[in-house]
N, C-alpha and C positions, 0 to 999 in steps of 0.2 A: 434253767429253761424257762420257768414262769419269770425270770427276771429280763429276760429275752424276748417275750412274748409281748409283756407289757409295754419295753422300748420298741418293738413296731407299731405295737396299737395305738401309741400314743404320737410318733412318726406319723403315722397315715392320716389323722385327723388334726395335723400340724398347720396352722395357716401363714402363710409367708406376709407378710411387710416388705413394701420395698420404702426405706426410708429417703428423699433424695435432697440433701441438706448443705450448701459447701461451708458452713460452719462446723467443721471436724468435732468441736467441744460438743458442739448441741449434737448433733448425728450420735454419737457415742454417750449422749445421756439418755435418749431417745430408744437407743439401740438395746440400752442396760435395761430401762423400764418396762420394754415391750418383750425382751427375753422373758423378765419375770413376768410376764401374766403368759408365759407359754407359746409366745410367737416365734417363728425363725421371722429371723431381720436381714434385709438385705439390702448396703448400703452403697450410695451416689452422689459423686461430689459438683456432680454438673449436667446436663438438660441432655449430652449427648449422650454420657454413660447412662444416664436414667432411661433411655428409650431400649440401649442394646439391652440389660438386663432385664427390665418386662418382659422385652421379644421374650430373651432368654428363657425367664423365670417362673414367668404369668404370674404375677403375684395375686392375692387374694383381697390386697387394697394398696394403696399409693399415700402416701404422706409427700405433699412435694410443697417446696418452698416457691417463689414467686422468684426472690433477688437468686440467677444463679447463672455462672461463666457459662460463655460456648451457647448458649442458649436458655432464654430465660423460661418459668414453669408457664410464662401462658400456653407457648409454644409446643413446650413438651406435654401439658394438659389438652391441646388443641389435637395434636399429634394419638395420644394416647386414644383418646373418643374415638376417634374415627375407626380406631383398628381394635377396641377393647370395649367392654362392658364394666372391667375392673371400678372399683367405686375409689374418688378420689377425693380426698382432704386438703385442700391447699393452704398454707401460713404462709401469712405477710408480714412484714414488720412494719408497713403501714397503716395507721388507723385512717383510712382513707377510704370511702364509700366505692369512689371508682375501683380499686383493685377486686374488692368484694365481688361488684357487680359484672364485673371482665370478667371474673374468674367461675361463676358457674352460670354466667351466660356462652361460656366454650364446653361448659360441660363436668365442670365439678361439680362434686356432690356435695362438701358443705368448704367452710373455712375458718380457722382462728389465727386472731390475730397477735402476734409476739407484742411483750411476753405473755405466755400463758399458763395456766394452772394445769401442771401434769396428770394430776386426777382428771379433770374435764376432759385430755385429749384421751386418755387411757377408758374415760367412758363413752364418747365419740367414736373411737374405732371399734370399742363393743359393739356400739349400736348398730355401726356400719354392718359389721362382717355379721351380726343377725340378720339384719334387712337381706344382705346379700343372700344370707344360705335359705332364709325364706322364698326370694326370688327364683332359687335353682332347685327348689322344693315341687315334686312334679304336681299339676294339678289334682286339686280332688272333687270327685262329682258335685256338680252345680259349676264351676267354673266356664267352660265351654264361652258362648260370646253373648257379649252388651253391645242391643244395638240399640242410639238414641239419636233418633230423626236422621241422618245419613249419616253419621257417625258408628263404626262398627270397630268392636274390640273384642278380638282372640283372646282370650285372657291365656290359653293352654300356651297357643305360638307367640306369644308376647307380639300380636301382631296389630297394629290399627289402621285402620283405611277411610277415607272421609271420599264417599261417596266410590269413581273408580281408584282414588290416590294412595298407595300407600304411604303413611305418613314415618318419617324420620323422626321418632323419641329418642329421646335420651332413655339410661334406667328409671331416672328418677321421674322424668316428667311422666315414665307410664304406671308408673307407682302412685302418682301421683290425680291422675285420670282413672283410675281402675277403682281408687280406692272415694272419689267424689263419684263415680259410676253408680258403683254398689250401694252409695248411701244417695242418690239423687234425690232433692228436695230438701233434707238436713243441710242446715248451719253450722260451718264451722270455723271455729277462731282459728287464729295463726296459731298458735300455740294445741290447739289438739289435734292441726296439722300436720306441725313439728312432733309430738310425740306421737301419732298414727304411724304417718309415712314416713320418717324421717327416723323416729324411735326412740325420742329423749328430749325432755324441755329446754326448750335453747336457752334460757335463764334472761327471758326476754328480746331479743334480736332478732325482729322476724322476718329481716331482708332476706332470706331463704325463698320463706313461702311466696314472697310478694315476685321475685325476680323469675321462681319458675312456674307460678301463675301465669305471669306477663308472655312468656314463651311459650307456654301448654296452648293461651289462649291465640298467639300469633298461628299456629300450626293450624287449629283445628277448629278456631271459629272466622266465618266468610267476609266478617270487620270485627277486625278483633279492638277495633278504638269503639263499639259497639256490639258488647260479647253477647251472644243470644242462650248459650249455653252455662258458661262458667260467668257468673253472676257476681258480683259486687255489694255484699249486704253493710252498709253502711253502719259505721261501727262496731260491728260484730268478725263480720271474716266472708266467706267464702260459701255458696253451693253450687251443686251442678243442675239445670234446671231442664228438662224434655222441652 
């Protein structure tokens, strides 16, 4: 019976993978490594089956490759956003600035590029699915709203509004504002923005923070080629300024 008990308890706090990879080899080395650190995996060899099993599945994060039949990942990452909050990882097998930059300018959340170091990705989607269950974490007092000059942020309803407009975030851009919010007037480098919001040193590569700056700042400041808000410290990184 306690051996019964323990296989539900450990069921129910199970987090799904959807892996979606049309390289069969990599999908099922992929699929072995994330069993063992205790994930269900669930796997897709192309952009159309990727979309029915999310519907299906809700996964709890997305691993989706860029190169993939029937419909390529920008597509299915494009697709994905709009109808989910699921946090996505994308791999390219290009070392090509523009894929990077497509790819979580539609709305991923980070990216590595093939070949990669299977620790790295296996610490990556750690960090992911903490951020995540932090995110679904219900407020706790003091959270309530930031407001800075017409800019207002629900932190409880994950909601923003710039003046009457509700603003369209992504997860990360509002992880992202909430957390330059709360520290308004602090400096921060790319890198203690990658390990704040993000959750782990990106082992230098900070085209992350720079791409969803650039977007945070398009939303929610009135010329963003002239941010009056999210501020540009020369050499340094990043504040949010009243």
């Amino acid at each position: 019976m306690l051996l019964i008990a323990a296989a539900s308890i450990r069921m129910s706090v199970e987090k799904t993978v959807l892996v979606v990879e049309d390289d069969v080899n990599l999908a099922r080395v992929l699929e072995y490594n994330l069993n063992r650190e205790g994930y269900h995996v669930e796997v897709a060899h192309d952009g159309s089956w990727a979309l029915e099993t999310a519907r299906q599945r809700h996964p709890n994060l997305v691993i989706l490759d860029i190169m993939l039949p029937k419909m390529d990942g920008f597509e299915v990452c494009r697709i994905l956003r709009n109808e989910m909050t699921t946090p996505i990882l994308m791999l390219t097998a290009k070392d090509e600035e523009v894929d990077k930059i497509v790819g979580l300018e539609i709305g991923a959340d980070d990216y590595m590029t093939k070949p990669f170091s299977m620790r790295e990705l296996l610490a990556r989607v750690r960090a992911m699915m903490r951020r995540s269950e932090m995110a679904e974490v219900k407020p706790v007092a003091g959270d309530g709203q930031i407001v800075i000059d017409l800019i207002r942020i629900d932190v409880s309803r994950r909601r923003v509004s710039y003046g009457e407009n509700v603003l369209n975030l992504t997860p990360k851009e509002f992880a992202l504002l909430v957390y330059l919010a709360k520290n308004r007037g602090i400096v921060f480098s790319r890198e203690q923005l990658l390990e704040e919001v993000w959750g782990y040193d990106y082992a230098g590569d900070t085209r992350t923070v720079d791409v969803h700056i650039r977007w945070l700042r398009g939303k929610i400041e009135p010329d963003p080629h002239h941010p009056r808000y999210i501020v540009t410290v020369r050499g340094i990184g990043y504040k949010l300024e009243e």
